[in-house]
C-alpha positions in Angstrom: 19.6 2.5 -29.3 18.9 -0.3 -26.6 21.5 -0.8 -24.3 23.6 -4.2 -24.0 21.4 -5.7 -21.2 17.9 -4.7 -23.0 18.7 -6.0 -26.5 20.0 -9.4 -24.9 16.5 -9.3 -22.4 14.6 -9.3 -25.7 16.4 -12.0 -27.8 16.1 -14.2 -24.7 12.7 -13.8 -24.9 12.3 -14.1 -28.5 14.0 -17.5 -28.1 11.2 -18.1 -25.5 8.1 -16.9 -27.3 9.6 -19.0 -30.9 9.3 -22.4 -28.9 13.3 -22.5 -29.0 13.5 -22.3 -25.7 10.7 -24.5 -24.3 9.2 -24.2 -20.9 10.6 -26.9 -18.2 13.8 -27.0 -20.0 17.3 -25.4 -19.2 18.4 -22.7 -20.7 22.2 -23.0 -22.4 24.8 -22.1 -19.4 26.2 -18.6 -18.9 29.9 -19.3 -20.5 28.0 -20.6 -23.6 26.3 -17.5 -23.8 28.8 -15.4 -22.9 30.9 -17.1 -26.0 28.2 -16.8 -28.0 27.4 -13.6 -28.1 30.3 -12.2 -27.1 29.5 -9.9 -24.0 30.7 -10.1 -20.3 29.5 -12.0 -17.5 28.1 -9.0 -16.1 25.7 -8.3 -18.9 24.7 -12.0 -19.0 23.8 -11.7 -15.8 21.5 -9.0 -15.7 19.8 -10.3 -18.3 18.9 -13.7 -16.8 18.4 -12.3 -13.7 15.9 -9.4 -15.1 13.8 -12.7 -17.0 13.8 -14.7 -13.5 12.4 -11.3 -11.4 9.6 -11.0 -14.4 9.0 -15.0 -14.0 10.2 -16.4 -17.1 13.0 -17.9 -16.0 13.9 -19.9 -12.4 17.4 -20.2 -11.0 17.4 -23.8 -8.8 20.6 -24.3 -6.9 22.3 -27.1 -8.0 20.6 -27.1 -11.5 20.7 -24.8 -14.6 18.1 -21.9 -15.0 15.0 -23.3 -16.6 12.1 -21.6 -18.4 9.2 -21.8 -16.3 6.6 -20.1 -18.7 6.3 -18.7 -22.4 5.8 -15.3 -23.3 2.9 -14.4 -24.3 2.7 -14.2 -28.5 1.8 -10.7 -28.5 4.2 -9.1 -31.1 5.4 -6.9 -28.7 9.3 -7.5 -27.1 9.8 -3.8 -26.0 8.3 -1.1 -23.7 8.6 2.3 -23.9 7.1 4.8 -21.6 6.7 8.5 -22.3 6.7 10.6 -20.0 6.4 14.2 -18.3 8.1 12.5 -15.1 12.6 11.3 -15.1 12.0 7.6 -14.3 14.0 7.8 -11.3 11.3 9.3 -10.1 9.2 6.1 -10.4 10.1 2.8 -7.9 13.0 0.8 -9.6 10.5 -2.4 -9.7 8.1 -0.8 -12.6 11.1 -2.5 -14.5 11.0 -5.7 -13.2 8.7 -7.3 -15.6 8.7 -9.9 -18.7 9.3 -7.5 -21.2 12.0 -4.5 -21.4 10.3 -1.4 -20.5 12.4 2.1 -21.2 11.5 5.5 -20.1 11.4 8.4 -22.2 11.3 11.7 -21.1 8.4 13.9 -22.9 10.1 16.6 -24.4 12.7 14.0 -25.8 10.2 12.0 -27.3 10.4 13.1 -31.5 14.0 12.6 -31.2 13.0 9.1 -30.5 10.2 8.7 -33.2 11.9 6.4 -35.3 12.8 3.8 -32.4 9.3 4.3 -31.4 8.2 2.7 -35.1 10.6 -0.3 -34.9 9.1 -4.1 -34.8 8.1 -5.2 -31.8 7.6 -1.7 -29.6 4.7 -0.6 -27.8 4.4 2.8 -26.3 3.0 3.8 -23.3 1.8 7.8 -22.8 1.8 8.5 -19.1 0.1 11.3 -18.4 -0.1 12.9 -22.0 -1.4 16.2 -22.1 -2.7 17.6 -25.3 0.5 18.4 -26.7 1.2 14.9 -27.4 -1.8 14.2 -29.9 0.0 15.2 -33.0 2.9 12.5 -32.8 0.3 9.9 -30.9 -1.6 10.3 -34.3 1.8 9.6 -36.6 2.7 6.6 -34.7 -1.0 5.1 -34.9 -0.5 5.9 -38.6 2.5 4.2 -38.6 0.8 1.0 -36.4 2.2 1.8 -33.7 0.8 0.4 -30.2 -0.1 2.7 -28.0 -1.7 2.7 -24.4 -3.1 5.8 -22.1 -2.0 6.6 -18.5 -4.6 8.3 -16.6 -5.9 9.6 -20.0 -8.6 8.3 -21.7 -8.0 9.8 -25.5 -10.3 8.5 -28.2 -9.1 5.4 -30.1 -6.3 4.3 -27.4 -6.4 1.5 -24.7 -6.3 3.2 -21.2 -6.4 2.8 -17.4 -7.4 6.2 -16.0 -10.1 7.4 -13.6 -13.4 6.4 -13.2 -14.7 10.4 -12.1 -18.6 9.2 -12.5 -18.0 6.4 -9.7 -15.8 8.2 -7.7 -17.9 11.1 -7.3 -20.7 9.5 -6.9 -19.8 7.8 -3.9 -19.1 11.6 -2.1 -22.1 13.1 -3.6 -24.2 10.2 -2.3 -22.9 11.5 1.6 -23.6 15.3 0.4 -26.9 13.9 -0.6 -27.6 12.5 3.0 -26.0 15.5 4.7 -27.8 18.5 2.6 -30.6 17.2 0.7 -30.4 17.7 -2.9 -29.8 21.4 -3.7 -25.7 21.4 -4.6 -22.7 23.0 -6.0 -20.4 22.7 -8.0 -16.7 25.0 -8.3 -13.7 24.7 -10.9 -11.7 24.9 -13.7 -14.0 25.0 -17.4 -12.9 22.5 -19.4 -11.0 24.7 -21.5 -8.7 26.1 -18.9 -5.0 25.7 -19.6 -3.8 22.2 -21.1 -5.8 20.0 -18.4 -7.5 17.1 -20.4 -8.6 15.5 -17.4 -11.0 18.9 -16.8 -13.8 17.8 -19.1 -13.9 13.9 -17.6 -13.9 15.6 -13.9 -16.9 17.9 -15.1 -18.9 14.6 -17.0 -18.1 12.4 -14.2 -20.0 15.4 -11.7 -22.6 15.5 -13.8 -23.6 12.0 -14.8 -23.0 11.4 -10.9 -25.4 13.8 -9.5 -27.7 13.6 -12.2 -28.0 9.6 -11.2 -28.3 10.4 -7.7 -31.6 13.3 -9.1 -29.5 15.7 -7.4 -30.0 19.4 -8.7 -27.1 21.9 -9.2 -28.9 25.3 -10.8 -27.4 28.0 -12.8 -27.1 30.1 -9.8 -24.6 27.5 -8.1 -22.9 26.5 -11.4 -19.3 28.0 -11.0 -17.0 26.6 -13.9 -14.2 29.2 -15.3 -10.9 30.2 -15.7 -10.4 32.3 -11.9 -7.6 34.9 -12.7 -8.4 36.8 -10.0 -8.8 33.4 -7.4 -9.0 35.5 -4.4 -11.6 38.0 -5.2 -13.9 36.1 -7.5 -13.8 33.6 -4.5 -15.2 36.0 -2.2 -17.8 37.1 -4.6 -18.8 33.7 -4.9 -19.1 33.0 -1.7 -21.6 36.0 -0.7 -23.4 34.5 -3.8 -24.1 31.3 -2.3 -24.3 31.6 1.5 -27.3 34.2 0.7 -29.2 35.1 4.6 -31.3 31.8 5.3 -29.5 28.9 3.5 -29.6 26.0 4.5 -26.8 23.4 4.9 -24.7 23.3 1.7 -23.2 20.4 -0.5 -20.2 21.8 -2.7 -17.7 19.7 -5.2 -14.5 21.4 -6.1 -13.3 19.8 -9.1 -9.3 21.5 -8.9 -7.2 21.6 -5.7 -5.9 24.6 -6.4 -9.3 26.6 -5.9 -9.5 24.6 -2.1 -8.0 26.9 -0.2 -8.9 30.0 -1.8 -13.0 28.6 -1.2 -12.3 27.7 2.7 -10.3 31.2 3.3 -13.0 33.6 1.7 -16.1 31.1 3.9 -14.0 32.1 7.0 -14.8 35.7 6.3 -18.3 35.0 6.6 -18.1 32.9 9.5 -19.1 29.9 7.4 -17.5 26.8 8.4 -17.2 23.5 6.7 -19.1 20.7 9.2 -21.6 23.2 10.2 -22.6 25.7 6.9 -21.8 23.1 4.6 -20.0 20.3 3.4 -17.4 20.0 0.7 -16.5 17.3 -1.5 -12.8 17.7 -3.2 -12.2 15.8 -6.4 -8.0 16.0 -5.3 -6.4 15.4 -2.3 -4.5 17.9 0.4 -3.0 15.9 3.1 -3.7 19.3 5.3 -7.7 19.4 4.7 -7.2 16.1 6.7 -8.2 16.4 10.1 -10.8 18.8 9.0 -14.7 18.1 9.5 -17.4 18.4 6.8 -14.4 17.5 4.1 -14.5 14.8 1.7 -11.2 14.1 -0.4 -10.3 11.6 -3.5 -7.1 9.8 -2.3 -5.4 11.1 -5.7 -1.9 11.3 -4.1 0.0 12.3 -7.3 1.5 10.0 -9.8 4.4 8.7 -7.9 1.7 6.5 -5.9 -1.7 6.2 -8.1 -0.1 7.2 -11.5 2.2 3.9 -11.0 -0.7 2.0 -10.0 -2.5 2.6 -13.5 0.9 2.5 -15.0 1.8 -1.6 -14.2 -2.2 -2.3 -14.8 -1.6 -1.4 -18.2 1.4 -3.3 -18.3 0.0 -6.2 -17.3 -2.7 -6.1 -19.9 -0.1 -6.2 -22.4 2.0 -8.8 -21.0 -1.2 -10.9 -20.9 -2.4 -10.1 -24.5 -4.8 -7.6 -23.5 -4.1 -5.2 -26.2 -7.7 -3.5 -26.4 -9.1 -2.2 -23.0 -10.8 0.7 -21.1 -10.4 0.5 -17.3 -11.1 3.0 -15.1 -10.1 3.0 -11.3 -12.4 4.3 -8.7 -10.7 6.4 -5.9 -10.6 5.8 -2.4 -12.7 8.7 -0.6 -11.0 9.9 2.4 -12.8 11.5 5.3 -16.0 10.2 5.4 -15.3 8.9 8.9 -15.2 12.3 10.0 -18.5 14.0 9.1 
């Protein structure tokens, strides 16, 4: 159940989206309220001052705390965020907004499902992985709001990443740097429970594909690697063949970085000089490199937030149905 504080947030703001509180106009004085509904000072409090941080209300000294805009009449009076990731986790001011948000932890979330259907909540999937399809799909059944986090599931509102622009804008610098002829290295889109995997390999493809950049069979390298280390070196020898020329590569999946740049070493291939390598992740080590092109995707206590109060905002301004995808800074392009 919601806590003292939360349910008190939300009839407060029923009050303000009925008309009964109207904007301009004081709201009744703490003691009042704390008679009326019968809780402590403290609670009161928190309440108020939770309403005036999201903007509703406005404390002027020497005058009562007046409502200084109405909610918007979206049906919704409660947040709840599902998540892989504790909350704490997440800066305290993800909170601080016109409508009670709650976190949920993933694993937690059935035991939940019937709070989940109540009047007036919305939920919010950050980060789902395919796991979380089967109760997404009883909720919508149910009518159930629901919003996407870096996910872009069919028949949900999302924020996530825009791969096609994103990519595009390295592969147009590979394009300058080693002509058409490219690469591309990573996961398939069937490897593991990864359902960003297939947008990262679309978003490659419709990018170079726009740019009439050609990536044959030969330099096609999408599969599972369970044996990284060797089937990097074989990969390798495959495409630094005597005679060619300067390389452009795209690794979709950080975790094949490091195992690419160690078997090149072997060969005396170097990344600057034999080729040059766009990541689709970030490694704050491949930094001071040369020849390295990153996507400033610095985990979701930074960027994953970021999507996470966009969508909020949508639904705070009555933007229930929308697709918006976020194009990623590029890092390194100053150092080619």
């Amino acid at each position: 159940m919601a806590n003292k504080t939360t349910s008190l947030e939300e009839l407060f703001i029923k009050k303000i989206q009925t008309g009964q509180w109207k904007t301009g106009e004081a709201i009744p004085s703490r003691n009042s309220l704390i008679h009326k509904y019968g809780l402590s000072r403290c609670t009161v409090e928190r309440a108020i001052k939770n309403l005036i941080n999201a903007g509703l209300l406005k404390a002027k000294q020497g005058v009562s705390t007046i409502v200084t805009a109405p909610a918007p009449e979206t049906g919704i009076s409660r947040i709840t965020v599902i998540s892989h990731f504790r909350s704490p986790m997440l800066s305290p001011d993800i909170t601080d907004l016109r409508c009670p948000v709650r976190f949920i932890f993933t694993e937690e979330a059935e035991l939940f499902e019937s709070e989940l259907c109540e009047p007036g909540n919305c939920v919010i999937w950050f980060y789902p992985g395919y796991g979380a399809l089967e109760q997404m799909n009883r909720l919508k059944a149910k009518n159930v709001r629901q919003f996407l986090v870096n996910r872009s599931f069919d028949g949900y509102s999302f924020v996530t990443i825009d791969y096609f622009a994103s990519l595009k804008e390295g592969l147009k610098i590979l394009l300058e740097k080693c002509g058409r002829e490219t690469a591309v290295i990573g996961y398939d889109q069937n490897y593991e429970n990864r359902p960003w995997q297939p947008e990262r390999i679309i978003g490659y493809f419709q990018a170079a594909s726009t740019l009439g950049m050609s990536t044959g069979e030969g330099r096609i390298f999408l599969k599972s690697y369970t044996d990284t280390v060797n089937e990097m070196n074989n990969l390798v020898q495959q495409l630094f063949l005597p005679g060619t020329r300067k390389l452009g590569i795209t690794i979709l999946n950080q975790e094949l970085v490091l195992p690419f740049l160690m078997a090149t070493s072997q060969v005396n291939r170097k990344p600057g000089r034999d080729f040059y390598l766009l990541l689709c992740d970030y490694r704050e080590e491949l930094e001071p490199y040369l020849g390295i092109l990153m996507l400033n995707q610095r985990g979701y206590s930074i960027l994953g937030e970021y999507m996470l109060k966009l969508v909020i905002e949508h639904i705070l301004q009555g933007q229930l149905d929308f697709r918006q995808r976020i194009k990623l800074e590029l890092v390194g392009s100053d150092r080619l």
